[in-house]
C-alpha positions as CSV (number, residue, x, y, z in Angstrom):
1,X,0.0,0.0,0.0
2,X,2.1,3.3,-0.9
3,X,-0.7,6.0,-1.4
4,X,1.3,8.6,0.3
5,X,4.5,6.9,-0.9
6,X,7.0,9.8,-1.1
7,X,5.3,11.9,1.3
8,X,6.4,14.1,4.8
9,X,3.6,13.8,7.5
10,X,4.2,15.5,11.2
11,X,2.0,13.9,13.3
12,X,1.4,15.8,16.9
13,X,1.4,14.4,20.0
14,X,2.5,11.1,17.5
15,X,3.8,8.7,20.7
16,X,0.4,9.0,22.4
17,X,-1.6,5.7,22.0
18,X,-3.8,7.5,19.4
19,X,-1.0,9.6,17.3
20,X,1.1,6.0,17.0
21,X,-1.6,4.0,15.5
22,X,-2.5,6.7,13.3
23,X,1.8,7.6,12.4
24,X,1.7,3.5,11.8
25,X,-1.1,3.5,9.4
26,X,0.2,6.9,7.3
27,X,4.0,5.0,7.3
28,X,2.2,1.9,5.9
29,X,0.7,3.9,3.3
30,X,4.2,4.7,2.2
31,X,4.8,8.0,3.9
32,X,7.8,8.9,6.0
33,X,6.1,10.2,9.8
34,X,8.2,12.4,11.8
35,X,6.5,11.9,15.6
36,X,6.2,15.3,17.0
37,X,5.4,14.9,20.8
38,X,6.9,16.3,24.6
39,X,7.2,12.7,25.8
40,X,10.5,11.4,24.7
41,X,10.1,7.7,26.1
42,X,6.7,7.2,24.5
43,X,7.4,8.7,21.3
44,X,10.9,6.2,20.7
45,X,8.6,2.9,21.5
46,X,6.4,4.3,19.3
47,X,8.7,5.2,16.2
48,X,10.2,1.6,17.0
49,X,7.0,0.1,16.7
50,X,6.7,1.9,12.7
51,X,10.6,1.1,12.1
52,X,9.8,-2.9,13.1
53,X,6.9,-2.5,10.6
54,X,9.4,-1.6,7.6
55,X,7.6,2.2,8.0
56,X,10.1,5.4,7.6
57,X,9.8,7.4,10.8
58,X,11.7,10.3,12.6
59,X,11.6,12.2,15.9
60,X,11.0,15.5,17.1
61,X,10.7,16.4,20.7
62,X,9.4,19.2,21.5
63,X,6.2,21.0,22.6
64,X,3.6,21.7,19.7
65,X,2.2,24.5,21.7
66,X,5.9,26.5,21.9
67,X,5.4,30.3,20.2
68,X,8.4,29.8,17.5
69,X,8.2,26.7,15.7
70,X,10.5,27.3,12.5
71,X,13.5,25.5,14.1
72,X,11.4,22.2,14.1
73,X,9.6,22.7,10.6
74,X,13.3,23.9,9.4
75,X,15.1,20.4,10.3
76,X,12.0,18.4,9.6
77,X,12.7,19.7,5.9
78,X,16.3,19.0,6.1
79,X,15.9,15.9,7.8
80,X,13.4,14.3,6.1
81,X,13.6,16.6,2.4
82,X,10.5,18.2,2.5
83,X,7.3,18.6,4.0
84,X,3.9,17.5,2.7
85,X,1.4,16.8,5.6
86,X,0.2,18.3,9.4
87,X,-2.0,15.4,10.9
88,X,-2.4,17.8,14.6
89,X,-4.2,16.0,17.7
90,X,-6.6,17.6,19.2
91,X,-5.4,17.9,22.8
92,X,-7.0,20.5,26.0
93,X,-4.4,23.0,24.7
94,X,-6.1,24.0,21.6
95,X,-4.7,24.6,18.0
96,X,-0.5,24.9,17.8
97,X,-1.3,27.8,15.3
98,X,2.9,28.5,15.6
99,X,3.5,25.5,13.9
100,X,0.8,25.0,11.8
101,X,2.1,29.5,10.5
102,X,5.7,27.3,10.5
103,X,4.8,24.5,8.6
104,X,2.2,25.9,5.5
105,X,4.7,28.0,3.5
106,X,6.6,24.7,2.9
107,X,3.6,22.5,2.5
108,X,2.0,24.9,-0.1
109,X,5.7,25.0,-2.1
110,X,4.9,21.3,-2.7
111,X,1.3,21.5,-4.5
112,X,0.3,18.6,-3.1
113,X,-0.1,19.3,0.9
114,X,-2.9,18.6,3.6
115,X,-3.6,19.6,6.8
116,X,-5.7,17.5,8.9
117,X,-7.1,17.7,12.4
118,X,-8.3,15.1,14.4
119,X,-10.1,14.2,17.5
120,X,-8.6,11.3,19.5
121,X,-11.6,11.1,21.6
122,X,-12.3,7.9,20.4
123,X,-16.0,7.6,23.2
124,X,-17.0,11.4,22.5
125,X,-16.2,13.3,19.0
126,X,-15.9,16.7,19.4
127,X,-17.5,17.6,16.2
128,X,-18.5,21.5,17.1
129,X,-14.5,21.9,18.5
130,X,-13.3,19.6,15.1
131,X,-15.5,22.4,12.9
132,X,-13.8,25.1,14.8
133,X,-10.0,24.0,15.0
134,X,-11.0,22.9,10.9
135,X,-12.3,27.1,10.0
136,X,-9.2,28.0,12.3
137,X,-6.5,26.4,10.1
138,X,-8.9,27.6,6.8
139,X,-8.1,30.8,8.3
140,X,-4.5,30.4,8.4
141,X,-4.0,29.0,5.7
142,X,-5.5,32.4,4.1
143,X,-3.3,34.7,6.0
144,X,0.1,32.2,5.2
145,X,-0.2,31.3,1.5
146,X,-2.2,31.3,-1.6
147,X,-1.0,27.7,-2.6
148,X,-4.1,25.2,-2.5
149,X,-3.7,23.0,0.4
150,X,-6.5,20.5,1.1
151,X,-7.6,20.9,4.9
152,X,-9.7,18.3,6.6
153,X,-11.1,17.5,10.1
154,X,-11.9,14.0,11.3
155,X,-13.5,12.1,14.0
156,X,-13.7,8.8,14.7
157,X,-16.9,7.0,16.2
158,X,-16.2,3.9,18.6
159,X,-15.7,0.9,18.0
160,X,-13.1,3.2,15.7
161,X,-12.2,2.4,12.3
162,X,-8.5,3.5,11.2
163,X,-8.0,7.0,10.9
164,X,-5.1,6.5,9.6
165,X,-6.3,4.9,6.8
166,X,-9.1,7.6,6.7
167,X,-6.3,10.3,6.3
168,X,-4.5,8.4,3.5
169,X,-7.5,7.8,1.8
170,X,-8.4,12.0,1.8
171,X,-5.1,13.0,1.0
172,X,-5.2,11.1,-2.8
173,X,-8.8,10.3,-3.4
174,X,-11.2,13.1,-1.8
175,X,-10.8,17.0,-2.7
176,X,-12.9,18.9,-0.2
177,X,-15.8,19.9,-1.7
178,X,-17.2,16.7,-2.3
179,X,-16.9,16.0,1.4
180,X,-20.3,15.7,3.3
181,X,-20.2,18.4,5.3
182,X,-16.4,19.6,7.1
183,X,-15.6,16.8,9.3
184,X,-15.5,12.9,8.3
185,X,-16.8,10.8,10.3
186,X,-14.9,7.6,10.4
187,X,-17.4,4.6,10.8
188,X,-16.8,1.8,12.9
189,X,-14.6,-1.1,11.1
């Protein structure tokens, strides 16, 4: 399976339970994952996990919420030779707009970048705080490039369903107008 064979995606908060599976499933689509979390420990089980599954994966520790975040985005690029795809975590600390102002520039400059938010409330989807993080990012993307970059928002209804899969799938096969509304709704596997 290589649909996003050749592609960059940061993954926030990637060493939590719900950014791993998610980084695992958008590696075995092809794409290299760099794990962007705070928790050093989790996130090197976690990028182990993806390297023992023949998946490219890097690391980046760091806080997604920190005000500069070109440093990061700057040797995610040189590390990894580009940048394609932002797949940010919801978490209680809202939107890191710093990275997401960091990161689009470089997404935009390669004509085929995505944005996508998720909830990892797997028992209670946030859809009104997905729509709102979704028009946030919309908004940003306005004010940081005219490049056409797709920007989604998903939830995922229990039992689950992979998300990760859900994300590979958007990024090659669904522009965002023919979405059903602004936020998929994964259903359950």
């Amino acid at each position: 399976m290589d649909a996003l064979a050749g592609l960059v995606a940061v993954i926030t908060n990637g060493g939590s339970t719900e950014g791993a599976t998610i980084a695992a499933a958008v590696a075995n689509h092809g794409a290299t994952v760099v794990l962007y979390d705070p928790d050093a420990e989790r996130t090197d089980s976690a990028a182990a996990d993806i390297r023992h599954g023949w998946g490219t994966t890097a690391i980046q520790i760091g806080n997604p919420h920190a005000k500069r975040q070109d440093k990061l985005v700057a040797d995610v690029i040189r590390t990894c030779s580009g940048l394609d795809a932002l797949v940010i975590l919801l978490d209680n600390k809202g939107l890191p707009e710093s990275l997401i102002q960091a990161a689009l520039p470089h997404i935009g400059a390669r004509e085929h970048g995505f944005v996508v938010v998720v909830d990892p409330d797997r028992e209670r989807p946030r859809i009104g705080k997905l729509e709102e993080a979704l028009c946030a990012v919309r908004r940003l993307v306005g004010e940081e490039t005219d490049r056409d970059i797709r920007c989604y928002s998903v939830a995922s209804l229990p039992p689950g369903g992979s998300v990760g899969s859900a994300i590979a799938h958007l990024a090659i096969t669904r522009p965002e107008e023919q979405m059903d509304g602004r936020v998929l709704v994964v259903p359950p596997a």
